[in-house]
C-alpha positions in Angstrom: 24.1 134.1 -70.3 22.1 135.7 -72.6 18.5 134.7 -73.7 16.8 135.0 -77.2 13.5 136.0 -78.5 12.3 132.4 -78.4 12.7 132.2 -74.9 10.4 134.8 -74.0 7.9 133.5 -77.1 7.7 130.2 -76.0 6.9 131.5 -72.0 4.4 133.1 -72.9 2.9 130.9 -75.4 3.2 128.3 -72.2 1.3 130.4 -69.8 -1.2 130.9 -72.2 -2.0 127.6 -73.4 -1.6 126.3 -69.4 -4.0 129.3 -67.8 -6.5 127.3 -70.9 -6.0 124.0 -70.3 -4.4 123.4 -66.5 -5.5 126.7 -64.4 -3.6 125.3 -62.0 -0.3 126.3 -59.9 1.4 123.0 -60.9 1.0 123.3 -64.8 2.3 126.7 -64.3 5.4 124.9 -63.0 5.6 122.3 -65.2 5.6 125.0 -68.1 8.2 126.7 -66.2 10.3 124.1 -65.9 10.3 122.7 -68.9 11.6 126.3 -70.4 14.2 126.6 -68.1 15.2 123.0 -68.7 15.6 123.8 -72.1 17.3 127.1 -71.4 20.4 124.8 -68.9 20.6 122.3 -72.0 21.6 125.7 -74.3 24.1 127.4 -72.0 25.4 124.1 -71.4 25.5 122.5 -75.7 26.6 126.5 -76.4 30.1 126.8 -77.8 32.2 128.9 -75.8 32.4 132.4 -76.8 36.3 133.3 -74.9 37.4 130.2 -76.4 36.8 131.9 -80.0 39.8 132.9 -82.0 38.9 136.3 -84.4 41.4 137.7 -86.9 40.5 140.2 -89.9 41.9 140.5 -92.9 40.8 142.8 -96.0 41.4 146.4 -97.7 43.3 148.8 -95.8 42.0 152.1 -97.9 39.5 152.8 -100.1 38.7 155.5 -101.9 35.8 157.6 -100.5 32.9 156.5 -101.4 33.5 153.3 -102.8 33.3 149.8 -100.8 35.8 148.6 -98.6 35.2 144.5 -97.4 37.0 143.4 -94.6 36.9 139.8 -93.4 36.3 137.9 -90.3 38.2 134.4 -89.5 36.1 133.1 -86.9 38.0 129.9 -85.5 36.2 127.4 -82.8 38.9 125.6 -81.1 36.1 124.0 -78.9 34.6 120.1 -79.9 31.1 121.7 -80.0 29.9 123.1 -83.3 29.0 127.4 -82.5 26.3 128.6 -84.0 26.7 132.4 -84.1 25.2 135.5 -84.0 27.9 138.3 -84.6 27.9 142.0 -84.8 30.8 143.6 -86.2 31.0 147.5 -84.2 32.7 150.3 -86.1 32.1 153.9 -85.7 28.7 155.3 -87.5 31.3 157.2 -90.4 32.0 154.0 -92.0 28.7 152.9 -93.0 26.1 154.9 -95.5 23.7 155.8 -94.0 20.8 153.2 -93.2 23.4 150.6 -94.0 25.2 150.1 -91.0 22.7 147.8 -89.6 22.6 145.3 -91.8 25.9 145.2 -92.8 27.4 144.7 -89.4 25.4 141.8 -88.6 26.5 138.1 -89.5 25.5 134.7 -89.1 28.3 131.9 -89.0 27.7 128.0 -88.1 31.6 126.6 -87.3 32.0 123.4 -86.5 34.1 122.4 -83.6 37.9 122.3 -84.5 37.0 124.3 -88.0 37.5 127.9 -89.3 34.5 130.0 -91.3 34.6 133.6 -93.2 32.2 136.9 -92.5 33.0 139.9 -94.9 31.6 143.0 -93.3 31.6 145.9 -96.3 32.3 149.7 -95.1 31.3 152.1 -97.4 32.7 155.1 -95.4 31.1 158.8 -95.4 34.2 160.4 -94.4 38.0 160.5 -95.2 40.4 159.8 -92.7 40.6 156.8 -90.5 37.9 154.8 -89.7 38.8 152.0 -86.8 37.1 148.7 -85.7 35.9 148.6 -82.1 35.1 145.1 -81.0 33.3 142.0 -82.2 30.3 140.5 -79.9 29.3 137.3 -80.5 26.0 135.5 -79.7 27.1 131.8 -79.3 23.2 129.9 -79.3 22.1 126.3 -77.9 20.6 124.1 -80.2 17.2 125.1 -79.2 17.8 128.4 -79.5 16.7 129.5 -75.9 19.4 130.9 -74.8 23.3 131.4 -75.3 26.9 132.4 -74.1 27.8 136.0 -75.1 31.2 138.0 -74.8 33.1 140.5 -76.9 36.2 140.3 -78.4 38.6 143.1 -79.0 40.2 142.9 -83.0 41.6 146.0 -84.1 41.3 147.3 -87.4 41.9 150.6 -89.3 40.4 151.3 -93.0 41.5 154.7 -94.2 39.3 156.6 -96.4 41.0 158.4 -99.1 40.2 162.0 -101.1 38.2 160.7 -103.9 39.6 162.2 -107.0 36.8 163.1 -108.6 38.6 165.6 -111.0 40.8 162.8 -112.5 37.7 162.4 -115.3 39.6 166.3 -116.0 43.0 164.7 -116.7 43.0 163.3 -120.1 42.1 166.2 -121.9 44.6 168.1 -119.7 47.5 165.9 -120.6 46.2 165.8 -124.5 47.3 169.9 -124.0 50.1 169.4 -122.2 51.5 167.3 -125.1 51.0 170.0 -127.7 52.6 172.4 -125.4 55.5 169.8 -124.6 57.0 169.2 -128.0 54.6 167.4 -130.0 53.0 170.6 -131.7 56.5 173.1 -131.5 55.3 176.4 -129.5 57.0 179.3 -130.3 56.8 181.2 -126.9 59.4 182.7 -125.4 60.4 183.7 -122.2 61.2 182.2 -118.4 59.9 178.9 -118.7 61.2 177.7 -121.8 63.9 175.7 -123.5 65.2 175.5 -126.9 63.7 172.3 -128.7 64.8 171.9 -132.0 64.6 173.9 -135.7 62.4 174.3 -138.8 61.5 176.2 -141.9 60.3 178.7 -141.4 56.2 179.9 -142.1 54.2 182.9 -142.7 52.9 184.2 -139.5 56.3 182.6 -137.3 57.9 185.0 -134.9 60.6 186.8 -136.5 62.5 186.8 -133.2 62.8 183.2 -133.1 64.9 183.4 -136.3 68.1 181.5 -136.1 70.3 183.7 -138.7 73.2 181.4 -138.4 71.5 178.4 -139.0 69.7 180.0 -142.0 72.5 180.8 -143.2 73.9 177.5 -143.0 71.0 175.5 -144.5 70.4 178.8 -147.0 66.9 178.7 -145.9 65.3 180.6 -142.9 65.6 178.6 -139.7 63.7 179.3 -137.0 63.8 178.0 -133.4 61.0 175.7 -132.1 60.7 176.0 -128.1 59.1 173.9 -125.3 58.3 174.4 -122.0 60.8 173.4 -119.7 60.9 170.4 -117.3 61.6 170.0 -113.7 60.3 173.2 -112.6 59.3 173.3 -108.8 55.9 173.2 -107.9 54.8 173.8 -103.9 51.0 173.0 -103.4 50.2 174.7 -99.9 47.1 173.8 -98.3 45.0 176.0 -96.3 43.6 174.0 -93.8 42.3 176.9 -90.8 39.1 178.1 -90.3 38.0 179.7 -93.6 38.6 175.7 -95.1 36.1 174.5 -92.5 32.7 176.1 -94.3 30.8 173.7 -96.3 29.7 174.2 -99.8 27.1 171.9 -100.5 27.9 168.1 -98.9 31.0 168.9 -98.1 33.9 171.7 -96.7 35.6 173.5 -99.4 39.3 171.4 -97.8 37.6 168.5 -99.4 37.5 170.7 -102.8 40.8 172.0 -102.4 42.4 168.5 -102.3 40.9 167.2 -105.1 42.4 170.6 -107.0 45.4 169.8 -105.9 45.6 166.2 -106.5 44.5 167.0 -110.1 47.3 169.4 -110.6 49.8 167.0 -109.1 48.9 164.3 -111.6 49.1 166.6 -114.6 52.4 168.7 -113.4 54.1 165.1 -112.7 53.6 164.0 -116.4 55.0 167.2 -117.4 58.4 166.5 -115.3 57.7 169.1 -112.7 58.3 168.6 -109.2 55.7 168.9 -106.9 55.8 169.2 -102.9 53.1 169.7 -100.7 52.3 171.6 -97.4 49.9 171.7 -95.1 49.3 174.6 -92.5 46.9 176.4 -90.4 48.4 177.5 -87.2 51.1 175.1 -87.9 52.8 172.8 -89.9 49.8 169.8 -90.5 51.8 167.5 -93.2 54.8 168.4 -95.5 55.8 166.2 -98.3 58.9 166.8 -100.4 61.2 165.3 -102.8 59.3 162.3 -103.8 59.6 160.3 -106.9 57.2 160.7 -109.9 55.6 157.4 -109.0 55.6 158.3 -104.9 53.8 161.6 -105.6 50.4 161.0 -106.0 49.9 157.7 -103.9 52.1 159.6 -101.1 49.7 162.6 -101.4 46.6 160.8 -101.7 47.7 159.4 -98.0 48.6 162.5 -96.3 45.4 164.6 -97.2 43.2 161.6 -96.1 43.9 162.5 -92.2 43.6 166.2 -92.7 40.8 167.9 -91.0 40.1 171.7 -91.1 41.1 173.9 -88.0 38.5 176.1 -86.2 40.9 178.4 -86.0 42.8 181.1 -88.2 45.6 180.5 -89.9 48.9 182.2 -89.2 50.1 183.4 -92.6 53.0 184.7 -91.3 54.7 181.0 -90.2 52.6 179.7 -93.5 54.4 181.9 -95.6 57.4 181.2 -93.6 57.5 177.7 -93.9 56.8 177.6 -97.7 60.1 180.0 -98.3 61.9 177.1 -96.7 60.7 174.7 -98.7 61.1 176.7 -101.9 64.1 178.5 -101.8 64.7 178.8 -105.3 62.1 180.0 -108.3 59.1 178.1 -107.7 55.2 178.1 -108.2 53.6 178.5 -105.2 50.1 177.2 -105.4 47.9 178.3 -102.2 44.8 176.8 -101.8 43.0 179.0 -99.3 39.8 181.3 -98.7 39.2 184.7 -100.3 37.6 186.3 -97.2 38.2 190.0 -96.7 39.4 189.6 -93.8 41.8 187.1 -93.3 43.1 187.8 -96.7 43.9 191.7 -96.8 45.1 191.2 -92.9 47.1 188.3 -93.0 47.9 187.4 -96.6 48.3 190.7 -98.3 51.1 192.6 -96.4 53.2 189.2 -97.1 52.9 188.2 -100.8 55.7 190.5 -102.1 57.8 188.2 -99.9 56.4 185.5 -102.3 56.2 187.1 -105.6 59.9 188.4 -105.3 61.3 185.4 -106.4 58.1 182.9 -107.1 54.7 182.8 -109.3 52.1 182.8 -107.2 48.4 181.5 -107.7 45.3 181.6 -105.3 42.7 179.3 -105.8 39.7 179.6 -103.5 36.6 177.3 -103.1 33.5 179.7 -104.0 29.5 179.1 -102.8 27.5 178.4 -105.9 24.5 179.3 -103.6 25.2 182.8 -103.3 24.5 183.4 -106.9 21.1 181.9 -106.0 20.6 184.2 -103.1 21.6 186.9 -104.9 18.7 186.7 -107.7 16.1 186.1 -104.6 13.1 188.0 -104.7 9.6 188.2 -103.7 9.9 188.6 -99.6 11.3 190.4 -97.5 13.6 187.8 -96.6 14.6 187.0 -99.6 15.5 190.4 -100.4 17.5 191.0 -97.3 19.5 187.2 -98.4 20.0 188.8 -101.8 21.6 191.8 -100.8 23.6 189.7 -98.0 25.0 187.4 -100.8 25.7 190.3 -103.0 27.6 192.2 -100.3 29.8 188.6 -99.9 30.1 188.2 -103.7 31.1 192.1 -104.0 34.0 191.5 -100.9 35.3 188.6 -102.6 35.6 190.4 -106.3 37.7 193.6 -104.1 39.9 191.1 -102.5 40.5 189.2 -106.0 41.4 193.1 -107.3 43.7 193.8 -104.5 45.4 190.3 -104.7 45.8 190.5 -108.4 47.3 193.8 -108.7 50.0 192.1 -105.7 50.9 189.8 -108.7 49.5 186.9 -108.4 47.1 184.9 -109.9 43.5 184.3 -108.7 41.1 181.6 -109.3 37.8 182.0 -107.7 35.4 178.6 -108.9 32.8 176.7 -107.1 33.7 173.4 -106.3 33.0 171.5 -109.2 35.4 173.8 -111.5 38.1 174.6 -109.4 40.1 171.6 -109.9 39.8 172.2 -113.8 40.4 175.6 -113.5 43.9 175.3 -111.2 45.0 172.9 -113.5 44.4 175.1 -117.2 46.0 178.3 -115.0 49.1 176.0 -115.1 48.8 174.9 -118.6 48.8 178.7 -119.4 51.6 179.6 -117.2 53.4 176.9 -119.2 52.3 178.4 -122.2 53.0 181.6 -121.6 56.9 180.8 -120.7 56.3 182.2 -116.7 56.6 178.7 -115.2 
C-alpha cells in the first residue's frame, strides 16, 4: 500500500476544520474515518501493479552526447483502468545532469484490457554501457488517497559510443588524399608507391622519373606519373594504462586518443589501407583485425565504447609483443600512448628498434593545453612555483620527443582538440612522401 500527498493533506485539513467546528473526540473520528474509508475504496478500485506487463523497446546506441529514447509498453491485463505513476531507474551516467529527474518520471492512464507508450530519453555522460535497473510503478485509486505499488524488473542496455568529433576533419582530409591518389599525378618516389600511368613531360618534372623507352617510342619525353599505393597495413594500438587515465579538460586523454584514431581509420579506409586495432595495458583489452572496409569503422566505434583506462602501467614489452603478431609484415604501427619520461624511456625506448626494423612507427600523445597557461603564471608565489612546475613537464616531454625521434619514429605531441587532425596529415605525408 502506498499513500499519496493528498492523503496526508486532506488529514490534516480534517483535523483542522473539526478542532474549529466539532472540538469533540467523535468529529475527530468521523474525520478519521471518513479518510481511511476513502483510503480502502483506493487500494481496493487500484489496478494491480504485479498483474502489469512492461516491455521496452528503443535505440540500442547512441552516440555520446546525443539522445537516446527508449520506450515503455505498459500493458494492464486487469478489467480496472490503472492510473499510473512510473519511475523509470537507470544509473546517474545516463542522464545530463539535472535531467535525470524529470526525465525518469511518467504518467500513463491504461484502460483495463489496453496497452499505452512512455519514452524515457537518456542523454548519457559517459561511453560504455549504460543498463536499466527496474521500473516502479505507483498504481492510484480514483480518489487519489492511496495506491498499490511494486517494481518490475525490465532489462535494458544502451551503449554510449566515442563521439567522433574529428569527423568535421575528414572532408578536407579526403579532398588531399585524392590529389595524392591519382587525381593530381604525384611524382614521388620511393617505398610506398606504384606506377600510375605516363605524360609529357614539364619543366620542373623529375628527371628520374623519365621513361627513355617510352620517349622514345612516342618521340617525345615520357615521364612516369606515380601514386601512392593501396592496401598497405595499418595497426592502430591503443594505450589504455595509467598514463591514458589523466584528464585534460572534461575528459581522459583515452577519450582523445579514440577519436584520433577513429579519424585515421575513416580516412586510411578510403585510401584502401587496411586497418586493425589493438588495445593494451597490462593485457590484451580488444583486438580487431581483418575487417571489411564497410565493418571497420562501425566495428571500431563498438569496441572502444567499453574501454576504460587502467590504473595501472602498461607492460610494453607484451604490448609490443602482441602488435608484432599482428603485423608480421611491413606495417604502420600507430601507438596512441603518453609521452611521460618515465614510462616512455623505461618501457617503450629499449623496444622500438624491435618495431622500426621492419615497420613505420608514429607516436601520438594527448598534451595538457593548461600547462602552457601555467607556465606564463606570474604575480605569486604560487603561481611562480606552477610555472616552473609546468615548464619542467613541458621540458620532459620535448627530451622524450628528442630521444624517440632520433629512435625513428615519428612523434606527434597535440592537445586534444588537434591531435586527431594532426595523426591523420602525418599519414597523408607518409603517403606523400612514398614511406607508407
Amino acid at each position: 500500500m502506498a499513500l499519496t500527498g493528498r492523503t496526508a493533506l486532506l488529514a490534516a485539513l480534517g483535523a483542522l476544520v473539526t478542532g474549529l467546528l466539532l472540538p469533540s473526540w467523535a468529529g475527530i473520528g468521523a474525520v478519521t474515518g471518513a479518510i481511511l474509508l476513502g483510503v480502502a475504496v483506493d487500494l481496493v478500485l487500484a489496478a494491480p501493479v504485479r498483474a502489469l506487463r512492461i516491455t521496452r523497446g528503443g535505440d540500442t546506441t547512441v552516440r555520446l552526447g546525443e539522445p537516446a529514447a527508449v520506450e515503455l509498453t505498459v500493458t494492464n491485463p486487469s478489467g480496472r483502468p490503472l492510473r499510473a505513476r512510473i519511475r523509470d531507474a537507470w544509473a546517474p551516467s545516463a542522464w545530463r545532469p539535472g535531467t535525470g529527474i524529470a526525465a525518469s518520471r511518467h504518467t500513463l492512464r491504461v484502460p483495463g484490457h489496453e496497452r499505452r507508450r512512455a519514452t524515457t530519453v537518456l542523454t548519457p555522460t559517459r561511453r560504455g554501457d549504460h543498463h536499466a535497473h527496474r521500473v516502479t510503478v505507483r498504481s492510484l485509486g480514483p480518489l487519489g488517497l492511496a495506491g498499490r505499488q511494486g517494481s518490475h524488473l525490465v532489462p535494458w542496455t544502451v551503449r554510449a559510443l566515442p563521439p567522433f568529433t574529428s569527423r568535421k576533419h575528414l572532408p578536407s582530409r579526403l579532398a588531399r588524399l585524392r590529389e595524392l591518389d591519382g587525381r593530381t599525378s604525384v611524382l614521388t618516389r620511393g617505398q610506398g608507391t606504384e606506377f600510375d600511368s605516363l605524360r609529357e613531360y614539364l619543366p620542373g618534372d623529375d628527371v628520374r622519373s623519365i621513361d627513355w623507352r617510352a620517349s622514345a617510342r612516342r618521340q617525345t619525353v615520357a615521364v612516369r606519373t606515380w601514386r601512392p599505393e593501396r592496401d598497405r597495413h595499418i595497426l592502430i594500438v591503443l594505450d589504455t594504462g595509467r598514463t591514458s587515465a589523466g584528464r585534460v579538460g572534461d575528459a581522459p586523454r583515452l577519450d582523445a586518443s579514440l577519436d584520433a584514431a577513429l579519424l585515421l581509420t575513416a580516412l586510411a579506409t578510403k585510401a584502401g589501407d587496411r586497418v586493425d586495432l589493438l588495445a593494451h595495458d597490462l593485457r590484451k583489452r580488444a583486438s580487431l583485425a581483418g575487417r571489411s572496409p564497410n565493418e571497420i569503422l562501425p566495428a571500431f566505434t563498438t569496441a572502444m565504447a567499453v574501454l576504460e583506462p587502467a590504473l595501472y602501467e602498461t607492460d610494453m614489452r607484451s604490448l609490443v609483443a602482441t602488435a608484432l603478431k599482428m603485423a608480421p609484415h611491413r606495417s604502420l604501427i600507430v601507438l596512441l600512448t603518453g609521452l611521460d619520461a618515465a614510462p616512455a624511456e623505461d618501457g617503450l625506448l629499449p623496444l622500438l628498434p624491435l618495431l622500426t626494423k621492419r615497420h613505420e612507427v608514429v607516436l601520438a600523445s594527448v598534451s595538457d593545453p593548461h600547462l602552457a597557461e601555467l607556465a606564463a603564471g606570474r604575480g605569486s608565489v604560487e603561481a611562480v612555483y606552477g610555472a616552473a612546475a609546468a615548464e619542467q613537464t613541458r621540458a620532459d616531454r620535448r627530451r622524450t620527443a628528442d630521444r624517440l625521434t632520433h629512435a625513428g619514429i615519428t612523434v606527434l605531441d597535440a592537445p586534444p582538440a588537434s591531435v586527431a587532425p594532426a595523426l591523420a596529415d602525418a599519414y597523408l605525408a607518409l603517403k606523400a612522401a612514398g614511406r607508407l
